[in-house]
VEXDREN-2710 file (C-alpha; in Angstrom, 1 decimal):
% VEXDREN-2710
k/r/px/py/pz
1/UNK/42.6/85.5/242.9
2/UNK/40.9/87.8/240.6
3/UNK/36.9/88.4/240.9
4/UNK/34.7/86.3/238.3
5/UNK/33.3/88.1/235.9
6/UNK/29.8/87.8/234.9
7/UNK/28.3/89.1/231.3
8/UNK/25.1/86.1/231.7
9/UNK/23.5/83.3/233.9
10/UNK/21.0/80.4/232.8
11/UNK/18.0/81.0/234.9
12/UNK/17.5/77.7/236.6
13/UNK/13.1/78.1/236.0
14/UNK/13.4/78.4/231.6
15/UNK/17.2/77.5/231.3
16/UNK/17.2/81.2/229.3
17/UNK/19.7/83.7/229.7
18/UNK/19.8/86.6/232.4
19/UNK/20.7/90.0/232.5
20/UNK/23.1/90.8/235.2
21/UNK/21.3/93.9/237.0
22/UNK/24.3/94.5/239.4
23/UNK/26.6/93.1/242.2
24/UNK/25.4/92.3/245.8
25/UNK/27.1/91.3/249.3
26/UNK/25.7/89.4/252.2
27/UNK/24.5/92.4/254.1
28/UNK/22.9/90.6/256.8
29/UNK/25.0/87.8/258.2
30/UNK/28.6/89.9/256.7
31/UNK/29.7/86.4/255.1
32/UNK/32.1/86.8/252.5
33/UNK/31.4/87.0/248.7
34/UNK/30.1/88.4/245.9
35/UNK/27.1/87.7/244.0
36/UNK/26.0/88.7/240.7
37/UNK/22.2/89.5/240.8
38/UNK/20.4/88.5/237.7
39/UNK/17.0/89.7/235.6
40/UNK/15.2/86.6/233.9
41/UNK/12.5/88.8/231.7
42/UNK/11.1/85.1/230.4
43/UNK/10.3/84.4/234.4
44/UNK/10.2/87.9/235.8
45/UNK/12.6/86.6/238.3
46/UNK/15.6/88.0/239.8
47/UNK/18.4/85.6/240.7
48/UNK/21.7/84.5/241.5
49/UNK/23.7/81.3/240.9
50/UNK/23.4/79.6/244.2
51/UNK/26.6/78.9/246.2
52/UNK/27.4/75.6/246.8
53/UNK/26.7/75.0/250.6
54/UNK/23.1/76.9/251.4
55/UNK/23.7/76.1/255.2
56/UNK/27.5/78.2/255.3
57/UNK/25.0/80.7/254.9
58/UNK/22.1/80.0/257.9
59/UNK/23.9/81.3/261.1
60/UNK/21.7/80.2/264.6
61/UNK/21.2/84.0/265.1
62/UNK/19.7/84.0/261.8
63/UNK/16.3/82.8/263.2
64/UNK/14.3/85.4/265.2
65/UNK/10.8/83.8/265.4
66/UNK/11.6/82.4/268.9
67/UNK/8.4/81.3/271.4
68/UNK/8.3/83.8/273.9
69/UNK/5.7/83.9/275.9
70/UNK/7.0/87.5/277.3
71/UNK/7.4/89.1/273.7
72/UNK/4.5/91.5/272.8
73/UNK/4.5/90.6/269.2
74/UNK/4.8/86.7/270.1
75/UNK/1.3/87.4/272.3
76/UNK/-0.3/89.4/269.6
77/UNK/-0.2/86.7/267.1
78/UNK/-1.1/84.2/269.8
79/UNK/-4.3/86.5/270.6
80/UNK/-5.1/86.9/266.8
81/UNK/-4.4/83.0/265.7
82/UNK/-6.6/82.2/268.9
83/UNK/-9.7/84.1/267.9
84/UNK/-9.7/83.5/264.9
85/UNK/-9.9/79.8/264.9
86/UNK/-12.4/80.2/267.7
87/UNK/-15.9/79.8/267.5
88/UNK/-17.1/83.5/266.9
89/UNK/-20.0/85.8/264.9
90/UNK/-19.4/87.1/261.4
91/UNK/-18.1/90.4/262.5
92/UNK/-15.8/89.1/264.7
93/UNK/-14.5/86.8/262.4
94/UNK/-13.9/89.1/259.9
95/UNK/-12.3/91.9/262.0
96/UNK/-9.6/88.8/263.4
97/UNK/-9.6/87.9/260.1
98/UNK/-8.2/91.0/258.3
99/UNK/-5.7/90.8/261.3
100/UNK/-5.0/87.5/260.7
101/UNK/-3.0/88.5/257.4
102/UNK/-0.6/91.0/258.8
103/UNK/0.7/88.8/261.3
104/UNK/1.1/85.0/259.3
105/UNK/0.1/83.6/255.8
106/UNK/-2.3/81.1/257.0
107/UNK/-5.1/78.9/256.0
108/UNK/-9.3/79.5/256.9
109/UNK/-9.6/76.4/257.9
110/UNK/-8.3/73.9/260.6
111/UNK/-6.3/70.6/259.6
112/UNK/-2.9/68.6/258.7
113/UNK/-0.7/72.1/258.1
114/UNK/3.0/71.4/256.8
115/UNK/5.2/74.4/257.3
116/UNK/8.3/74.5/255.1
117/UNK/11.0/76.4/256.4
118/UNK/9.4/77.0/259.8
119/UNK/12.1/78.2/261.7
120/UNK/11.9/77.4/265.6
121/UNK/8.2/77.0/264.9
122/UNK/6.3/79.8/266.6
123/UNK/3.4/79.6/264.7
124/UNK/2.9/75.9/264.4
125/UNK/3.3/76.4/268.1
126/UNK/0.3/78.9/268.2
127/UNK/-1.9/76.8/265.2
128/UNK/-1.1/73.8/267.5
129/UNK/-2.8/75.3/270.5
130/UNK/-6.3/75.7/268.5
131/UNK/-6.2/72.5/267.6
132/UNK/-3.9/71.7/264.2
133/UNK/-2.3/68.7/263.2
134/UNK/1.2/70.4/262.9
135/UNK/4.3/69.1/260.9
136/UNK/7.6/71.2/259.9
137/UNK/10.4/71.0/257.4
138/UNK/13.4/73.7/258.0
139/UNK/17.5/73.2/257.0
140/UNK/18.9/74.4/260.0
141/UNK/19.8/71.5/263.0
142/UNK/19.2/74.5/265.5
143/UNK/15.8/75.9/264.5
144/UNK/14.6/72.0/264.5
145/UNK/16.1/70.8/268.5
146/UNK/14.5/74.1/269.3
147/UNK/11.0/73.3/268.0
148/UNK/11.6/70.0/269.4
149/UNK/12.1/71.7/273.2
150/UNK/8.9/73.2/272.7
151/UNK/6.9/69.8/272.1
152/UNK/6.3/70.2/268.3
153/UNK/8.2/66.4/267.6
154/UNK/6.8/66.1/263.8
155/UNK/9.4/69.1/262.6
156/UNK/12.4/67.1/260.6
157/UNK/15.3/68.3/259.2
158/UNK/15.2/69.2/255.5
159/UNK/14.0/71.0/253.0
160/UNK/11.7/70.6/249.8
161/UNK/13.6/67.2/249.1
162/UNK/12.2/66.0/252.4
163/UNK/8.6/66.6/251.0
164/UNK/8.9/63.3/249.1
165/UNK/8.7/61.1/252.0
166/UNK/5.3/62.3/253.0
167/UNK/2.2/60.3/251.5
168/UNK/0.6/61.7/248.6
169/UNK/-2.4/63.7/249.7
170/UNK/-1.6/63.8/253.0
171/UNK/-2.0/67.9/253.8
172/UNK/-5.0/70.1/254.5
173/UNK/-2.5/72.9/253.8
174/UNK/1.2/73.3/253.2
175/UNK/2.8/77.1/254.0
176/UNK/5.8/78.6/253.2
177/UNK/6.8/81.5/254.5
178/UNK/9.1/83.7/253.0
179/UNK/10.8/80.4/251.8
180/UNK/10.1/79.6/248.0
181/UNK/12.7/82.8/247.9
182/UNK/15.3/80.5/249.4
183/UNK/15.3/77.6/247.5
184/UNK/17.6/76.4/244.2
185/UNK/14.4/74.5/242.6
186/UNK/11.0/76.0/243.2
187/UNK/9.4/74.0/241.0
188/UNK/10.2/70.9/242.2
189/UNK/9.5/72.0/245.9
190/UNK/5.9/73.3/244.1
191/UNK/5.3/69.7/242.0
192/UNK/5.9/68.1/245.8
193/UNK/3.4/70.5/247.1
194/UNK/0.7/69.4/244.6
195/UNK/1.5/65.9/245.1
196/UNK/1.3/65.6/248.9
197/UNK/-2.2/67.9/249.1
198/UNK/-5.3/67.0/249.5
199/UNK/-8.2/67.6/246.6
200/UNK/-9.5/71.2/247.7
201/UNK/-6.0/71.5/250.2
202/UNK/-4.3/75.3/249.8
203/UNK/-0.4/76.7/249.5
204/UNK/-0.5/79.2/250.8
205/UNK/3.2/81.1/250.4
206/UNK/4.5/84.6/251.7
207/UNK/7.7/86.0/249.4
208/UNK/8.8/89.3/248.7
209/UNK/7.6/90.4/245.0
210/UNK/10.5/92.8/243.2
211/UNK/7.8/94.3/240.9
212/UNK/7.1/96.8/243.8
213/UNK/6.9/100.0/244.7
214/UNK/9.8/100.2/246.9
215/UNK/12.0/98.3/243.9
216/UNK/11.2/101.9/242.0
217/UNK/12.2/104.1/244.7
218/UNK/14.7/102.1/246.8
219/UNK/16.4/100.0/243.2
220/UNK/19.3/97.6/244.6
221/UNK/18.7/98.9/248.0
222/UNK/15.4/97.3/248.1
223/UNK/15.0/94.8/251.6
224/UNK/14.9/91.9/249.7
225/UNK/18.1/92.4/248.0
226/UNK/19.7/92.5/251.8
227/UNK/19.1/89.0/252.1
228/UNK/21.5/87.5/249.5
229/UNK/23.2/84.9/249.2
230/UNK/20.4/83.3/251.1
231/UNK/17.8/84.7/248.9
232/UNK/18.0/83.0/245.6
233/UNK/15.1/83.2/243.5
234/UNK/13.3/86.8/244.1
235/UNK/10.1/86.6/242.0
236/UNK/7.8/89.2/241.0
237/UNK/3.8/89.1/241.2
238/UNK/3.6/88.0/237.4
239/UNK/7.0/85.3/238.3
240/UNK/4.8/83.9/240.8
241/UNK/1.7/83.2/238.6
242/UNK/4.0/81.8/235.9
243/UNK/5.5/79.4/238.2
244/UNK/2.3/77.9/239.9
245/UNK/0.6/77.2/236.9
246/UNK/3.9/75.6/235.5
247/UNK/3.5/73.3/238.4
248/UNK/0.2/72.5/237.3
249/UNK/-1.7/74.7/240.0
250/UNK/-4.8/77.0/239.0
251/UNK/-5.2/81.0/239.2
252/UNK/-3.9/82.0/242.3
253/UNK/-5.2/84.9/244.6
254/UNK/-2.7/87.6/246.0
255/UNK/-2.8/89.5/248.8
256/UNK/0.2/92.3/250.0
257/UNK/0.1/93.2/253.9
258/UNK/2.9/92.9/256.6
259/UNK/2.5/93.9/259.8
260/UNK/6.1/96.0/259.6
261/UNK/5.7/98.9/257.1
262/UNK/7.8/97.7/253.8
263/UNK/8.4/101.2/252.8
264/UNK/9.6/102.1/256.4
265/UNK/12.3/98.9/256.4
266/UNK/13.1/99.6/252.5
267/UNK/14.2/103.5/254.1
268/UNK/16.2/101.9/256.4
269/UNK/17.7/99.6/254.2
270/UNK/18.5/102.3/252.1
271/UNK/19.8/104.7/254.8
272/UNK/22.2/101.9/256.1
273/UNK/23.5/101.1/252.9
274/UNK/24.5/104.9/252.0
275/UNK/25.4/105.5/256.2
276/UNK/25.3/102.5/257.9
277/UNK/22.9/104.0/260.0
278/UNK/22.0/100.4/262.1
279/UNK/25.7/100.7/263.5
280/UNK/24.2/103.6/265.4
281/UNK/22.5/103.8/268.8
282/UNK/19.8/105.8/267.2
283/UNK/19.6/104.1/264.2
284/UNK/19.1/100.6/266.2
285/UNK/16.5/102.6/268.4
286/UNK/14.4/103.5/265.4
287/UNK/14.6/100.5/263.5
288/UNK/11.2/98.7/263.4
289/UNK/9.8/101.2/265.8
290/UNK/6.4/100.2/266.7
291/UNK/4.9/104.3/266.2
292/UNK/7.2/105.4/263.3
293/UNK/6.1/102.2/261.3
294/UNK/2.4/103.6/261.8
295/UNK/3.5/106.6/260.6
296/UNK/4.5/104.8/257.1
297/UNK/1.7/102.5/256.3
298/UNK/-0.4/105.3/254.5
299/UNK/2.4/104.7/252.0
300/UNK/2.6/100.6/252.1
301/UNK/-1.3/101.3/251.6
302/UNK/-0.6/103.5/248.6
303/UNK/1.5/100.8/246.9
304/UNK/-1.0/98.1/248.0
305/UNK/-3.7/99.6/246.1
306/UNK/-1.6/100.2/242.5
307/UNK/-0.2/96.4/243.4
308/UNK/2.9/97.2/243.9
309/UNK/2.7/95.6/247.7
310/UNK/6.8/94.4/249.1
311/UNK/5.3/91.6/250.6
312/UNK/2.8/89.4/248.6
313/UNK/0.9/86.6/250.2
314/UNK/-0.1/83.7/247.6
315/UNK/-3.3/81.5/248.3
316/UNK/-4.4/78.7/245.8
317/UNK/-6.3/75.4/246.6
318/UNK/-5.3/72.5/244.7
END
């Protein structure tokens, strides 16, 4: 059967016509396709049409975030979330603080948290420990029984859908982490987000932004591209604004960290791409290397401070 061809695509956020920027494969999970990626400049959004099954998509070994009381990064983000929700001086509180956002996209203040798309739930795990209410959403049967095992029984099954069978004004907070980028109607999942806050209660969301540095250097190879078909809407800092305040939300404040240097996985990405450099020994031993990433943060600092950060973090109250 002959390849469909693309010369437009009706972004889903203004119902306007796309430019079609270039062609992309699963590069993650190897499932088969092809998807036409897509420029909206009314949205300054980048997009595809999303397949008809989202969950052919989602394999088991596609969630990493596993409790593990052995991991080193599962204990640093334990040791962070702990101090900084204990009580604790200024200084200190600052200094855990500033941690705080490399390692999770989380609220300042304890109460009812939703997370959307929480995976196995490691950090509603950790924000359970210090003493949240904790609640999860996330589309994957697997990710849910194994949040279950771990005693967190208020994570369901679903997605933004599953939002409306909360009460109205029923959240201190609501996160999403790296999530909005996954779903086929972000502004209905963000109108269900307004509606089931408190007066004062904060979304906070992590997503990657595609008006970043690494998009000039990197282009299609950029990380965030990798993620296709499972990445849907890609939104830029600007998209992002545009968006919230179409769901009726405020100004919102933006932050860029990550605790893995965006310019060091956009090399990699790149590298594997042009040599398929993680199907090497080496290459798998360098990838995400705890010293060589330190090495590359003076250049996800750079970026940072021209705001073109990979990895934006987006905090508004309601």
């Amino acid at each position: 059967m002959p390849e469909k061809e693309y010369k437009n695509a009706i972004c889903s956020l203004c119902r306007k016509e796309g430019i079609e920027l270039f062609i992309a494969k699963d590069k993650v999970h190897k499932k088969p396709g092809v998807f036409h990626v897509f420029h909206c400049q009314n949205c300054q959004v980048d997009f595809i049409e999303c397949p008809e099954d989202l969950t052919d998509y989602y394999d088991n070994n596609y969630f990493s975030d596993l409790i593990n009381e052995k991991s080193l990064l599962f204990r640093i983000k334990s040791h962070v979330i702990a101090n900084f929700y204990a009580p604790s001086g200024f200084i200190k509180k600052k200094i855990y603080g500033f941690l705080l956002g490399f390692i999770a996209a989380l609220p300042q203040e304890k109460g009812r948290i939703l997370d959307v798309g929480c995976g196995p739930g490691d950090i509603l795990y950790l924000l359970k420990k210090v003493g949240f209410d904790v609640y999860g959403l996330d589309i994957s049967q697997y990710a849910v029984d194994a949040a279950h095992k771990n005693g967190l029984e208020n994570v369901a099954l679903g997605m933004e859908d599953k939002l409306a069978e909360y009460s109205d004004e029923f959240f201190d907070c609501i996160r999403g982490s790296h999530v909005i980028e996954h779903m086929p109607d972000p502004i209905k999942f963000l109108n269900l987000c307004r509606r089931k806050l408190k007066n004062g209660g904060s979304l906070i969301l992590a997503t990657p932004n595609i008006n970043s540095f690494n998009r000039v250097i990197f282009g299609e190879h950029t990380k965030c591209y990798r993620d296709i078909p499972r990445h849907i809407i890609l939104f830029s800092n600007k998209g992002i604004t545009k968006i919230l305040k179409k769901a009726g939300f405020g100004d919102a404040r933006i932050t860029y960290r990550n605790m893995f240097s965006d310019f060091y996985e956009g090399l990699f990405c790149f590298l594997d791409d042009k040599f398929k450099i993680l199907n090497t020994t080496l290459g798998k031993k360098l990838y995400r290397n705890i010293f060589i990433n330190f090495i590359f943060l003076p250049i996800d600092f750079f970026a940072i401070m021209i705001g073109g950060g990979e990895t934006m973090t987006v905090n508004i109250r309601k």
